[in-house]
HTML snippet that shows the backbone in 3Dmol.js (N, CA, C, O; Angstrom):
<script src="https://3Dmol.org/build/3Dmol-min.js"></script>
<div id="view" style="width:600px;height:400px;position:relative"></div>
<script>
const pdb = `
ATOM      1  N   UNK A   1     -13.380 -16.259  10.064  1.00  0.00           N
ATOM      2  CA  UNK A   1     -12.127 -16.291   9.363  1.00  0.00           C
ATOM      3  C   UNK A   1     -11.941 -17.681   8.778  1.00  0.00           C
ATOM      4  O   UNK A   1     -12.093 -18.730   9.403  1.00  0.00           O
ATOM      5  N   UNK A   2     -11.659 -17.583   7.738  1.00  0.00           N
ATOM      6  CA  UNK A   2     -11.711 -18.791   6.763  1.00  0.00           C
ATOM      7  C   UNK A   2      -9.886 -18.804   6.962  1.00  0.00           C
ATOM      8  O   UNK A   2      -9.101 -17.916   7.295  1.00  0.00           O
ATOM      9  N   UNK A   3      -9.694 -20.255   6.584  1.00  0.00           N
ATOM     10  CA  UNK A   3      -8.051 -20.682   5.648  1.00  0.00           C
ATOM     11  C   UNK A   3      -8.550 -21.293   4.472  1.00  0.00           C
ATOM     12  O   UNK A   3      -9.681 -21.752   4.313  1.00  0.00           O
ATOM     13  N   UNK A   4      -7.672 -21.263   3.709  1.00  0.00           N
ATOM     14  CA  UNK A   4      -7.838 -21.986   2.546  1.00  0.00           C
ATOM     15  C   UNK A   4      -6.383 -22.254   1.856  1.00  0.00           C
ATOM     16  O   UNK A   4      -5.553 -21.354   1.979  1.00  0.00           O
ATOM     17  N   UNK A   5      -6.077 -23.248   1.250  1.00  0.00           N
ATOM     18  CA  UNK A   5      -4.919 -23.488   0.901  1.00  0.00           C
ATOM     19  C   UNK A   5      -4.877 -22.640  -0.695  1.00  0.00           C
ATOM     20  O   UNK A   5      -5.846 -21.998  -1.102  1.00  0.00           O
ATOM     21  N   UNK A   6      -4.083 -22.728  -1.171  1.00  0.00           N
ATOM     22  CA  UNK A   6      -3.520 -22.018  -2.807  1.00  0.00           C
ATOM     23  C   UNK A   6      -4.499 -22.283  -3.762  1.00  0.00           C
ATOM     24  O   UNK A   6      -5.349 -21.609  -4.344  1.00  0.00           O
ATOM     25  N   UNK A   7      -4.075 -23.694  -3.767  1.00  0.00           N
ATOM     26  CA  UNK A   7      -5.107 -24.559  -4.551  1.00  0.00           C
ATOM     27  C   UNK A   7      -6.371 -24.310  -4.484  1.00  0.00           C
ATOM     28  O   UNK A   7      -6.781 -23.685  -5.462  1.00  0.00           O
ATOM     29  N   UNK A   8      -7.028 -24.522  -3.819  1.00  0.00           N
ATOM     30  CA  UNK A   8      -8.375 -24.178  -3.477  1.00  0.00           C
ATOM     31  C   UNK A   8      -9.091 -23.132  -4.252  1.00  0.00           C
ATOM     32  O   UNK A   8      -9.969 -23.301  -5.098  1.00  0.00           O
ATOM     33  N   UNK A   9      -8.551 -21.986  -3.806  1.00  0.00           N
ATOM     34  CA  UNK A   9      -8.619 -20.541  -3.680  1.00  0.00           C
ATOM     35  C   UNK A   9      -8.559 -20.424  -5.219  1.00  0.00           C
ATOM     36  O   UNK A   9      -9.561 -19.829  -5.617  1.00  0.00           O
ATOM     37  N   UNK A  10      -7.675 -20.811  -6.291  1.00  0.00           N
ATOM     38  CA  UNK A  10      -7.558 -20.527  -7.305  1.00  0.00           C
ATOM     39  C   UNK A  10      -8.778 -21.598  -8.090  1.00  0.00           C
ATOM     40  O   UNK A  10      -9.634 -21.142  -8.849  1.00  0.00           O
ATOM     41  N   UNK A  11      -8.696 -22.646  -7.844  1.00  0.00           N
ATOM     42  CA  UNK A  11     -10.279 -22.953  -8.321  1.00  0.00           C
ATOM     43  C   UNK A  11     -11.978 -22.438  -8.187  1.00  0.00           C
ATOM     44  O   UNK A  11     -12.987 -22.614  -8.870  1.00  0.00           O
ATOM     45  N   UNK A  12     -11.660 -21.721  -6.921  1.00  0.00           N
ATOM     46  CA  UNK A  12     -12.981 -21.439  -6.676  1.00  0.00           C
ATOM     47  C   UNK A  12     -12.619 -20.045  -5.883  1.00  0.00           C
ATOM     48  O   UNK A  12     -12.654 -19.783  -4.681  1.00  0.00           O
ATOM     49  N   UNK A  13     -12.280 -19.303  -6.957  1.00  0.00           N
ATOM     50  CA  UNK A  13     -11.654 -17.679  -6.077  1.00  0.00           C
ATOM     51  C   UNK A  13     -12.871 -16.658  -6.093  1.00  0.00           C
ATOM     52  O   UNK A  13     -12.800 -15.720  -5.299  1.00  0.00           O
ATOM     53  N   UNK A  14     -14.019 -16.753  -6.948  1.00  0.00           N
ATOM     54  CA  UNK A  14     -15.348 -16.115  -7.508  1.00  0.00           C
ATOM     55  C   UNK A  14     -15.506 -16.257  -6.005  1.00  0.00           C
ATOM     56  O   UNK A  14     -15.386 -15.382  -5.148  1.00  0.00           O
ATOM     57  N   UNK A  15     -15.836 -17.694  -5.849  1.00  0.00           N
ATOM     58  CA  UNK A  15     -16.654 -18.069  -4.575  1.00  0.00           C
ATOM     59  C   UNK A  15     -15.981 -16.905  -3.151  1.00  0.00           C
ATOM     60  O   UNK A  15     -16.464 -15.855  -2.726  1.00  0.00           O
ATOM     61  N   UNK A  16     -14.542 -17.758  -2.670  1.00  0.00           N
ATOM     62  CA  UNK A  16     -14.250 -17.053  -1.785  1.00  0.00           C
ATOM     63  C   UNK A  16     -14.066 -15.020  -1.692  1.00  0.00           C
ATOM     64  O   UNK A  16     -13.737 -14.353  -0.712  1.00  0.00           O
ATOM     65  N   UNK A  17     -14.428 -14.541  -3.098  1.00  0.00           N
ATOM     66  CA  UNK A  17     -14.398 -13.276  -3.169  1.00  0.00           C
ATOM     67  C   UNK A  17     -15.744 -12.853  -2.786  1.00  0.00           C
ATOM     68  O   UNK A  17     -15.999 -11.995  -1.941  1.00  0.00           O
ATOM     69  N   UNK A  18     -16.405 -13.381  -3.330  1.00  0.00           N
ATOM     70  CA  UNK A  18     -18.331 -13.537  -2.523  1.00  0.00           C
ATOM     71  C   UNK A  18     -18.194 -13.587  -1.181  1.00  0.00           C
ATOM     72  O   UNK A  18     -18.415 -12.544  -0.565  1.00  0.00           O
ATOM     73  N   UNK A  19     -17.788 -14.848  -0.403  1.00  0.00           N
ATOM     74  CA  UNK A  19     -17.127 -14.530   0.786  1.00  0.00           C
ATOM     75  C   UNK A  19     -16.633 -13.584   1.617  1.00  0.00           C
ATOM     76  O   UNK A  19     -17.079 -13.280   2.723  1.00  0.00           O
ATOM     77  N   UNK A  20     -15.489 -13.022   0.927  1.00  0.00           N
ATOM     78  CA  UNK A  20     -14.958 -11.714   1.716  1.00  0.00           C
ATOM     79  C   UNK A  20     -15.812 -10.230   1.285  1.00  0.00           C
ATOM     80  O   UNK A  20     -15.890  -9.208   1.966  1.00  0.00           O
ATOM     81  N   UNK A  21     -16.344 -10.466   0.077  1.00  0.00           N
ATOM     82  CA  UNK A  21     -17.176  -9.120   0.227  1.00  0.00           C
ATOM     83  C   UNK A  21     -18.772  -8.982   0.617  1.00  0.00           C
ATOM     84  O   UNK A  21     -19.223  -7.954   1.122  1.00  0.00           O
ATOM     85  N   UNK A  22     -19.674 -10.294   0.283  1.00  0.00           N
ATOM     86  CA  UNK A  22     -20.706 -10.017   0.703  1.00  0.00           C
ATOM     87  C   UNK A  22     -20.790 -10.807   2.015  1.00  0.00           C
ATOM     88  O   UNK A  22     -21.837 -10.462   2.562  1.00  0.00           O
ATOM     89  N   UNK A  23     -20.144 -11.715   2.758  1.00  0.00           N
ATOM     90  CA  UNK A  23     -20.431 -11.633   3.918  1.00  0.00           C
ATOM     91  C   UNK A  23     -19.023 -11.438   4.924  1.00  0.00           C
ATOM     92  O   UNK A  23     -18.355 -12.338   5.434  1.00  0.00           O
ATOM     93  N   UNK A  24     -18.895 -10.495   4.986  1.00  0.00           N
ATOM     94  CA  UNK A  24     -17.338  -9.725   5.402  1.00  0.00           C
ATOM     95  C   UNK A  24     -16.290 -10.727   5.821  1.00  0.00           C
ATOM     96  O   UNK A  24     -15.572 -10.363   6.752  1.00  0.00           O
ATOM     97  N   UNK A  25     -16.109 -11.702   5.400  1.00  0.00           N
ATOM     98  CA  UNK A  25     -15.115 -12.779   5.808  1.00  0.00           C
ATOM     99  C   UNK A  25     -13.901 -12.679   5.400  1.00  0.00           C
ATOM    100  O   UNK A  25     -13.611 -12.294   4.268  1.00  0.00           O
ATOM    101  N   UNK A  26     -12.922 -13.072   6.434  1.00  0.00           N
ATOM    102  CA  UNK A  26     -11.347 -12.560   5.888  1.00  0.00           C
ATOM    103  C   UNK A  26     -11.041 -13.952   5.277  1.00  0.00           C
ATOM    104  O   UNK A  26     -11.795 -14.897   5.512  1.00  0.00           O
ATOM    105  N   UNK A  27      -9.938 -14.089   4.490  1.00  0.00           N
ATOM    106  CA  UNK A  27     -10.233 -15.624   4.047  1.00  0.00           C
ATOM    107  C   UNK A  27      -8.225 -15.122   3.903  1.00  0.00           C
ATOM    108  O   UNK A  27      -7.655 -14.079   3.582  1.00  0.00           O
ATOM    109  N   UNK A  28      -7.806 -16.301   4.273  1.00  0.00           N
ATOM    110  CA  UNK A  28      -6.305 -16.805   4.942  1.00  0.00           C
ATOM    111  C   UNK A  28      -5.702 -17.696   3.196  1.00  0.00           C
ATOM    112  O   UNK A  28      -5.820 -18.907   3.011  1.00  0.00           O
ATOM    113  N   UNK A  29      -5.282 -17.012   2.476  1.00  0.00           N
ATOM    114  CA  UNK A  29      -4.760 -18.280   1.982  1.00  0.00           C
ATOM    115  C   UNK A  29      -2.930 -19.254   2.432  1.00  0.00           C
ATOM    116  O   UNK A  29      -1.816 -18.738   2.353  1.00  0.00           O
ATOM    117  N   UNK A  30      -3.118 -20.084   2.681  1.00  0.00           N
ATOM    118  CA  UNK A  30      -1.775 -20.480   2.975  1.00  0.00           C
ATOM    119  C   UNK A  30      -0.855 -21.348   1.535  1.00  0.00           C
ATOM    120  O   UNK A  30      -1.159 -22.037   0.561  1.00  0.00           O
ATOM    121  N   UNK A  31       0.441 -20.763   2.194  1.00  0.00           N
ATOM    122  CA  UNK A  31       0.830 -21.354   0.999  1.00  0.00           C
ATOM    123  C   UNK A  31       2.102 -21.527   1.277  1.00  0.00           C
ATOM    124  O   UNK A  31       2.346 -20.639   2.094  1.00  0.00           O
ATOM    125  N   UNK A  32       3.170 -22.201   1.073  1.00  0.00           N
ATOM    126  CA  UNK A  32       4.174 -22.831   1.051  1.00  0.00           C
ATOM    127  C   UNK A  32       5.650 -22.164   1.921  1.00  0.00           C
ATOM    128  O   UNK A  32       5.886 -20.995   1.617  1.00  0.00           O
ATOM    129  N   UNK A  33       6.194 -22.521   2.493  1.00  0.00           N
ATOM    130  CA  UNK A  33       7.316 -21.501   3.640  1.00  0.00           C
ATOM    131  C   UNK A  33       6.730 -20.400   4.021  1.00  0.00           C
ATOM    132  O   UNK A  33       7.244 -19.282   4.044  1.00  0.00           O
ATOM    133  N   UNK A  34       4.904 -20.892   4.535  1.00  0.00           N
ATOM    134  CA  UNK A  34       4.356 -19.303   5.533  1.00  0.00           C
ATOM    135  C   UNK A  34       4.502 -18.663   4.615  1.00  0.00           C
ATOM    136  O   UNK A  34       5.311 -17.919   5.168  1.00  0.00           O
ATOM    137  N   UNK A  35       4.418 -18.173   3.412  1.00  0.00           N
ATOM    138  CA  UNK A  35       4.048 -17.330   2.664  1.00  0.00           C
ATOM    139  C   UNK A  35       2.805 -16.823   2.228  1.00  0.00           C
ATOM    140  O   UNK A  35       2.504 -16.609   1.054  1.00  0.00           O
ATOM    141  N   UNK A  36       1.805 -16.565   3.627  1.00  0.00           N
ATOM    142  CA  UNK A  36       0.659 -16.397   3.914  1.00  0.00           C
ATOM    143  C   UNK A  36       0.006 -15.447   3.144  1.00  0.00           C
ATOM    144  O   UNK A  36       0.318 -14.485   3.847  1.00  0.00           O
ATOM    145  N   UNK A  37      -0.729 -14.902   2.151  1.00  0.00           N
ATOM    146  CA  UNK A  37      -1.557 -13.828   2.586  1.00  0.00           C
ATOM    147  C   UNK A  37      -3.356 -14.013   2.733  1.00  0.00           C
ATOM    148  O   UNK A  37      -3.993 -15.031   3.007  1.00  0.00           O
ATOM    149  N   UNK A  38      -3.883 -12.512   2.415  1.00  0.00           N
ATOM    150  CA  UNK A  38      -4.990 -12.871   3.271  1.00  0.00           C
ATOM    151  C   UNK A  38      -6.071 -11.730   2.596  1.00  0.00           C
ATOM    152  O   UNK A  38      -5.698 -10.576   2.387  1.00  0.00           O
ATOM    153  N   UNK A  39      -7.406 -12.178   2.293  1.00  0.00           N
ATOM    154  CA  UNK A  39      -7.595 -11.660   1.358  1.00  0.00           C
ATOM    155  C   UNK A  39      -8.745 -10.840   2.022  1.00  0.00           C
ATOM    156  O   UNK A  39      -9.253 -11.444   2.967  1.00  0.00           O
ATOM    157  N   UNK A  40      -9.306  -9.552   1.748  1.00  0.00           N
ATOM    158  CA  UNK A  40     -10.298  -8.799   2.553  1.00  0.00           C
ATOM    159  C   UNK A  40     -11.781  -8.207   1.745  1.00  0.00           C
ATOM    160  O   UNK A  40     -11.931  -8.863   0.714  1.00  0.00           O
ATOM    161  N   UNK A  41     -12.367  -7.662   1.838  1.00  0.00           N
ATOM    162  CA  UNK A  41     -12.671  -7.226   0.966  1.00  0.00           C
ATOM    163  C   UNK A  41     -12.416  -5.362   1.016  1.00  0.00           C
ATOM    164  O   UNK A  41     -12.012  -4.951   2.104  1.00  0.00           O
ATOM    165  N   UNK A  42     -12.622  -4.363  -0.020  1.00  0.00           N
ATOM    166  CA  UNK A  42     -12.311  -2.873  -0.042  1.00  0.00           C
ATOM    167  C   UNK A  42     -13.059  -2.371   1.226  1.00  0.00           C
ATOM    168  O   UNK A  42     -12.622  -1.365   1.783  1.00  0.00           O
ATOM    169  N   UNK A  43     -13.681  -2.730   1.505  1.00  0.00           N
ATOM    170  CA  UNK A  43     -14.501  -1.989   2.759  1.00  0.00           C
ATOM    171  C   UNK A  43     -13.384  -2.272   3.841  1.00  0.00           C
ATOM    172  O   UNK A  43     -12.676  -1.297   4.095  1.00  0.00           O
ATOM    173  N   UNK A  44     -13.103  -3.463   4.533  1.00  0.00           N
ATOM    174  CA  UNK A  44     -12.618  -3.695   5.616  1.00  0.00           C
ATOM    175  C   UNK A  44     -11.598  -3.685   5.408  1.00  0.00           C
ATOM    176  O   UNK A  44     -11.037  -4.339   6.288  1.00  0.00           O
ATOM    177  N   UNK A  45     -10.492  -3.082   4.288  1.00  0.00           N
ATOM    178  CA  UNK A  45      -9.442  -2.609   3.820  1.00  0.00           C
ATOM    179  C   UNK A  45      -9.479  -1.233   4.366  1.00  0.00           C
ATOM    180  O   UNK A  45      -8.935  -0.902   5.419  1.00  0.00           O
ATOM    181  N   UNK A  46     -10.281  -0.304   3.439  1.00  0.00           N
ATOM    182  CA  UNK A  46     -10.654   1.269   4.063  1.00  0.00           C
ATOM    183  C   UNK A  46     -11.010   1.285   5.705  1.00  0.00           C
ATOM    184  O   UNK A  46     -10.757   2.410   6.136  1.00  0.00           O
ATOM    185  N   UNK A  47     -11.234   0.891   6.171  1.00  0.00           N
ATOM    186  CA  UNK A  47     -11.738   0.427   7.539  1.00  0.00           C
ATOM    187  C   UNK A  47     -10.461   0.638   8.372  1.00  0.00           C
ATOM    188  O   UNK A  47     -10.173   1.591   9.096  1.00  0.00           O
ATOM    189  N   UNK A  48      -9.701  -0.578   8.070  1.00  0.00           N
ATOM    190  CA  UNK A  48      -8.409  -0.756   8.439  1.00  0.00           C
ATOM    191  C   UNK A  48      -7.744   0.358   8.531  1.00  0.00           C
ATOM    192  O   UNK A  48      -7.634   0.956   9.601  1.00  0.00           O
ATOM    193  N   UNK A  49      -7.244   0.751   7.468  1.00  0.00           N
ATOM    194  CA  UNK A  49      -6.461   2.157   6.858  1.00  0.00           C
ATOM    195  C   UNK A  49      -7.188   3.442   7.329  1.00  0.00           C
ATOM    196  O   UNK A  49      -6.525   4.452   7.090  1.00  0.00           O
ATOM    197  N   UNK A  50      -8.425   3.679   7.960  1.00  0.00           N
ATOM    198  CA  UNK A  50      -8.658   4.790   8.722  1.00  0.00           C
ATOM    199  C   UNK A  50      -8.299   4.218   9.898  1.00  0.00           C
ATOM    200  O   UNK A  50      -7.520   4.983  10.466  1.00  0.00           O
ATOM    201  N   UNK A  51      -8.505   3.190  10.566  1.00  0.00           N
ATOM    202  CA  UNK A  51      -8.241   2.846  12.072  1.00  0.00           C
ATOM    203  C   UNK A  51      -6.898   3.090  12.171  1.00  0.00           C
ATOM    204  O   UNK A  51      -6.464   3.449  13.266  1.00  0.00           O
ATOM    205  N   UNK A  52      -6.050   2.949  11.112  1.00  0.00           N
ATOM    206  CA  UNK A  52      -4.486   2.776  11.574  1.00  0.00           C
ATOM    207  C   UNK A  52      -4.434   4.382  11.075  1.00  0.00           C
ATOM    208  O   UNK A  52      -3.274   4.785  10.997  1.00  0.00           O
ATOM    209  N   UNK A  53      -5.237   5.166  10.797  1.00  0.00           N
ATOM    210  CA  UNK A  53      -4.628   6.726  10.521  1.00  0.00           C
ATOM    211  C   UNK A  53      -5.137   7.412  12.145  1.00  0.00           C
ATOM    212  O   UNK A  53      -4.682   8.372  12.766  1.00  0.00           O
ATOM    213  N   UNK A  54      -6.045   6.640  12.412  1.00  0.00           N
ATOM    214  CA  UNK A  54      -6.798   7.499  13.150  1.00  0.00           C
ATOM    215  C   UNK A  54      -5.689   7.290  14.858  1.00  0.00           C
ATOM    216  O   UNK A  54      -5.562   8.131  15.748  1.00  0.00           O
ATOM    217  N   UNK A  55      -5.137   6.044  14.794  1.00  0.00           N
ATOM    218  CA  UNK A  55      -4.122   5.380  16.027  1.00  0.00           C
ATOM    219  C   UNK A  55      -3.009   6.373  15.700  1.00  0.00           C
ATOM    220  O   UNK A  55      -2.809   7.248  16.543  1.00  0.00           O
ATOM    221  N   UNK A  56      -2.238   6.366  14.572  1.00  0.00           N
ATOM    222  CA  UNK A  56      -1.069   7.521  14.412  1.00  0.00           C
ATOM    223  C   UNK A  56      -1.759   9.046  15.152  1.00  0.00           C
ATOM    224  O   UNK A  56      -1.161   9.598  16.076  1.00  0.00           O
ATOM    225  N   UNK A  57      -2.862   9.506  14.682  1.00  0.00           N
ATOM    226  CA  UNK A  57      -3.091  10.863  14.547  1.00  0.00           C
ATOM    227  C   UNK A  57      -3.417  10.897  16.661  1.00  0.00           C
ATOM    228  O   UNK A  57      -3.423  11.981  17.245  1.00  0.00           O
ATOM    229  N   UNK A  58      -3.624   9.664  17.367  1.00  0.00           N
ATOM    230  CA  UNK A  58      -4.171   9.748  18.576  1.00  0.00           C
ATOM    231  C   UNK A  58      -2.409   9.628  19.035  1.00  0.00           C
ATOM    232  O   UNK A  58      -2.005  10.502  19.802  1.00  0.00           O
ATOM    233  N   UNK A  59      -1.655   8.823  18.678  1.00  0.00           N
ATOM    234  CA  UNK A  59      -0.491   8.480  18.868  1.00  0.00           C
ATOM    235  C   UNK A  59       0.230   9.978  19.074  1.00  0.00           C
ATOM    236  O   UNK A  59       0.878  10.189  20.099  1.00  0.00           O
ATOM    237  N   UNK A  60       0.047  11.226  17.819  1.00  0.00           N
ATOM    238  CA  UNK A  60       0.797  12.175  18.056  1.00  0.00           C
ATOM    239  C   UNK A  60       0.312  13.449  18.873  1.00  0.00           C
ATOM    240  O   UNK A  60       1.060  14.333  19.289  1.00  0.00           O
ATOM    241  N   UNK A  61      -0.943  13.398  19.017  1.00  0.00           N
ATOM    242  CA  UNK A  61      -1.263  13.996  20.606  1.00  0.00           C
ATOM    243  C   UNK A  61      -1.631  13.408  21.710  1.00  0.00           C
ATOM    244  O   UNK A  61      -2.560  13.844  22.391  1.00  0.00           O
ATOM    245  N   UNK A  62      -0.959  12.368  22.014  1.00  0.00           N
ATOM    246  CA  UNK A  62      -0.366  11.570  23.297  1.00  0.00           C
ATOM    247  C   UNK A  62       0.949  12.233  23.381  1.00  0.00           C
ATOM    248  O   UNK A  62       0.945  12.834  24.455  1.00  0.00           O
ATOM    249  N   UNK A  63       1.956  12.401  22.837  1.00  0.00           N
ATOM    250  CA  UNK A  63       3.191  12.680  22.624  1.00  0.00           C
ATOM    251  C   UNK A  63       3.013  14.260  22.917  1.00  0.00           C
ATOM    252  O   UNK A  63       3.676  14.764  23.823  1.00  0.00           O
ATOM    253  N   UNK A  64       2.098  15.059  22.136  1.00  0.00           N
ATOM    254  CA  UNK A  64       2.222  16.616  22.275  1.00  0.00           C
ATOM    255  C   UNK A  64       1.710  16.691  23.818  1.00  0.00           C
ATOM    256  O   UNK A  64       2.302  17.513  24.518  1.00  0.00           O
ATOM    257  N   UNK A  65       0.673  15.922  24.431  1.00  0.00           N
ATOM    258  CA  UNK A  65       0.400  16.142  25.878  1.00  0.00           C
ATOM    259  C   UNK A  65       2.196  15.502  26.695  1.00  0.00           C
ATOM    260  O   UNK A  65       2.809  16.095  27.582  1.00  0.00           O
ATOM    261  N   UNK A  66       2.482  14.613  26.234  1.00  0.00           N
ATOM    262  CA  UNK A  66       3.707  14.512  27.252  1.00  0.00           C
ATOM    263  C   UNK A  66       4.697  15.604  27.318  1.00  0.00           C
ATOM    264  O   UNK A  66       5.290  15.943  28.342  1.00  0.00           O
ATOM    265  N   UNK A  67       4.882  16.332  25.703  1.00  0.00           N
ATOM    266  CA  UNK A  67       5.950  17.095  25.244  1.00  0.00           C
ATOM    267  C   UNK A  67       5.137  18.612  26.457  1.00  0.00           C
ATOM    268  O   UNK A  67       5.795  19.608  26.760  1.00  0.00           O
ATOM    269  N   UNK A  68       3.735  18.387  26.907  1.00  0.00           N
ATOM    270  CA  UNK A  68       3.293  19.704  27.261  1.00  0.00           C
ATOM    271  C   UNK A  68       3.628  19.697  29.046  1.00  0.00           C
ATOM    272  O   UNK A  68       3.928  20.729  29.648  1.00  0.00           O
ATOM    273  N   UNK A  69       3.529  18.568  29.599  1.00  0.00           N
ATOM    274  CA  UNK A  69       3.642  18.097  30.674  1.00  0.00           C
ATOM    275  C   UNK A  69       5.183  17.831  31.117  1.00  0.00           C
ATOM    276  O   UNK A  69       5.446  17.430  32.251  1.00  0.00           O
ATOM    277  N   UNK A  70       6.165  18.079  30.156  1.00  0.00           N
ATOM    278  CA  UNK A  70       7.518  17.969  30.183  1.00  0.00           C
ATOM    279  C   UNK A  70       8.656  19.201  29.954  1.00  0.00           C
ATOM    280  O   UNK A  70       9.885  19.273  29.960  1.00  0.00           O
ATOM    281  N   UNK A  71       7.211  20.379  29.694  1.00  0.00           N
ATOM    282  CA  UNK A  71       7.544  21.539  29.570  1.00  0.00           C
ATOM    283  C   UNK A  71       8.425  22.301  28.265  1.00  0.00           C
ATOM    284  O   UNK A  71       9.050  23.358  28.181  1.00  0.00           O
ATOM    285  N   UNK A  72       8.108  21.130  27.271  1.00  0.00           N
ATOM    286  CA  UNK A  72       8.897  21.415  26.353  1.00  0.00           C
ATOM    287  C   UNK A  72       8.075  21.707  24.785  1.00  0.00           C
ATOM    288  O   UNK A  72       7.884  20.947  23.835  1.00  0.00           O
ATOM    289  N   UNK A  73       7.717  23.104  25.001  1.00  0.00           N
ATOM    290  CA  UNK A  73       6.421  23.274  24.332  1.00  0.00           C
ATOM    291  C   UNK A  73       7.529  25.048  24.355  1.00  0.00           C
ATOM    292  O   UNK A  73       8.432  25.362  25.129  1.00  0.00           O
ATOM    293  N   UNK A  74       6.877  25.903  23.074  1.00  0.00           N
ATOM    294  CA  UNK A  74       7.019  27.031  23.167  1.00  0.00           C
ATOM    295  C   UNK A  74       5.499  27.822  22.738  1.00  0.00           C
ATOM    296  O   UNK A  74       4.667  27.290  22.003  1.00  0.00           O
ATOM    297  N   UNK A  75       5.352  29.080  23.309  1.00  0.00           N
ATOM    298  CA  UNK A  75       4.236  29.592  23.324  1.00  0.00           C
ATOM    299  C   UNK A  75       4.342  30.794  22.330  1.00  0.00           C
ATOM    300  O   UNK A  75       5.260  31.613  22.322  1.00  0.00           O
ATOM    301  N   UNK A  76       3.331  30.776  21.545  1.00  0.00           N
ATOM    302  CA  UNK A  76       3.247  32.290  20.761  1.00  0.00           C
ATOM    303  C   UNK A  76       2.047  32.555  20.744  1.00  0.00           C
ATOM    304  O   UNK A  76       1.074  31.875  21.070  1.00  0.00           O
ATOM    305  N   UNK A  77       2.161  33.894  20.228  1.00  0.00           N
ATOM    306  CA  UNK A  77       0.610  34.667  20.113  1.00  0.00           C
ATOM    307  C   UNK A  77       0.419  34.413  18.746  1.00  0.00           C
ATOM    308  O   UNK A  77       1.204  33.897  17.950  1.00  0.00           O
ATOM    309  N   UNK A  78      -1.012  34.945  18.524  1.00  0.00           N
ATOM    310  CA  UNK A  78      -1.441  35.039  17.059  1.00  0.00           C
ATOM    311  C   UNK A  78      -0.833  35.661  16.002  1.00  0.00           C
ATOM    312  O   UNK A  78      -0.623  35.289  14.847  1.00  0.00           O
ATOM    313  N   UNK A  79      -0.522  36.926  16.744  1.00  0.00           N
ATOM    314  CA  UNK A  79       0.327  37.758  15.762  1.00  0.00           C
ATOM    315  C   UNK A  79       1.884  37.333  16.093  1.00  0.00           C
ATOM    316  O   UNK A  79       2.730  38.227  16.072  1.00  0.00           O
ATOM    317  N   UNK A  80       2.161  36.371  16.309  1.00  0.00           N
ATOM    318  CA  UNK A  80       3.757  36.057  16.405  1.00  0.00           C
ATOM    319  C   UNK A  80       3.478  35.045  14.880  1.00  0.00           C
ATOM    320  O   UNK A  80       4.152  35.133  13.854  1.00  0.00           O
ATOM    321  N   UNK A  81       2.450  34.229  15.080  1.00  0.00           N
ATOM    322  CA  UNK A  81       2.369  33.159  13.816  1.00  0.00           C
ATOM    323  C   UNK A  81       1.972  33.428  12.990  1.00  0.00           C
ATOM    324  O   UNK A  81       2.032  32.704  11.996  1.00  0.00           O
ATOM    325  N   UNK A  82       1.305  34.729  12.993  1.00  0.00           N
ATOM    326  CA  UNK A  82       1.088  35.202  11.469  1.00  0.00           C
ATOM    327  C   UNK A  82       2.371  35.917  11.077  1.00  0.00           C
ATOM    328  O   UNK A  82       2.486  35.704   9.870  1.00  0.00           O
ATOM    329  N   UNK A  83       3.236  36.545  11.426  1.00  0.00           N
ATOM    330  CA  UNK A  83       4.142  36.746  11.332  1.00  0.00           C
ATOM    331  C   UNK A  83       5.309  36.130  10.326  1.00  0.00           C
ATOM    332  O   UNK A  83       5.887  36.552   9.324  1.00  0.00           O
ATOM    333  N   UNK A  84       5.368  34.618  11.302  1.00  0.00           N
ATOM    334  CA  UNK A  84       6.031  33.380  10.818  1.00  0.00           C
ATOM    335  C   UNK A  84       5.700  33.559   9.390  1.00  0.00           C
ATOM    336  O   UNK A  84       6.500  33.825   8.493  1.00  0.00           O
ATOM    337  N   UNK A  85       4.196  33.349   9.266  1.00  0.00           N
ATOM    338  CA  UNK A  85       3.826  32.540   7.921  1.00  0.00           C
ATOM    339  C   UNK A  85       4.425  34.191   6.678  1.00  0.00           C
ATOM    340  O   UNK A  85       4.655  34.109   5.471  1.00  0.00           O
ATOM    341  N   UNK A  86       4.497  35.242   7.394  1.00  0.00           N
ATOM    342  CA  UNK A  86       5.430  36.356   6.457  1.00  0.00           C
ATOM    343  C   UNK A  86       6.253  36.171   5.898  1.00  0.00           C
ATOM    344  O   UNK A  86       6.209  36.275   4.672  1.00  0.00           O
ATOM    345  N   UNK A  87       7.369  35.813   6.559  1.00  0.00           N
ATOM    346  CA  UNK A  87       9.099  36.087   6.775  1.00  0.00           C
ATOM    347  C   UNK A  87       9.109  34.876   5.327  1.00  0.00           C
ATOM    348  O   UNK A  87      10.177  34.517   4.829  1.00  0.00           O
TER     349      UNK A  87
END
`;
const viewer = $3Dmol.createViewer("view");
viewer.addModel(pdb, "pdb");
viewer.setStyle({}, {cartoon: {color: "spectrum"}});
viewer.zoomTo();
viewer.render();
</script>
């Protein structure tokens, strides 16, 4: 993980984009009242954004096992839910 100040970064941004994409480095720019950001490259962007889909999607059957263990679950048959999808 790199920092780099504003300045920097805007003189030689080719460079640090080489950086974050061909050798996967996150690169920090800092800049004035913590107005941080931080630059990645698309891979470890997509990366990110499945890890954080994949934590929600584990997140909501954690919850359906508690909701099942708390007894607050209703049961149907097949032909009750095909039904549903009728009406």
């Amino acid at each position: 993980m790199l920092a780099v100040n504003y300045s920097t970064i805007r003189s030689n941004l080719k460079d640090y984009c080489d950086k974050a994409t061909d050798e996967n480095e996150t690169v920090i720019v800092t800049r004035k009242d913590e107005k941080n950001v931080v630059l990645i490259s698309l891979e470890q962007y997509n990366e990110f954004i499945r890890n954080m889909k994949n934590t929600e999607y584990l997140n909501k059957i954690d919850r359906a096992f508690k909701q099942l263990e708390q007894g607050k679950v209703v049961a149907k048959t097949m032909e009750e839910l095909e039904a549903m999808t009728n009406e």
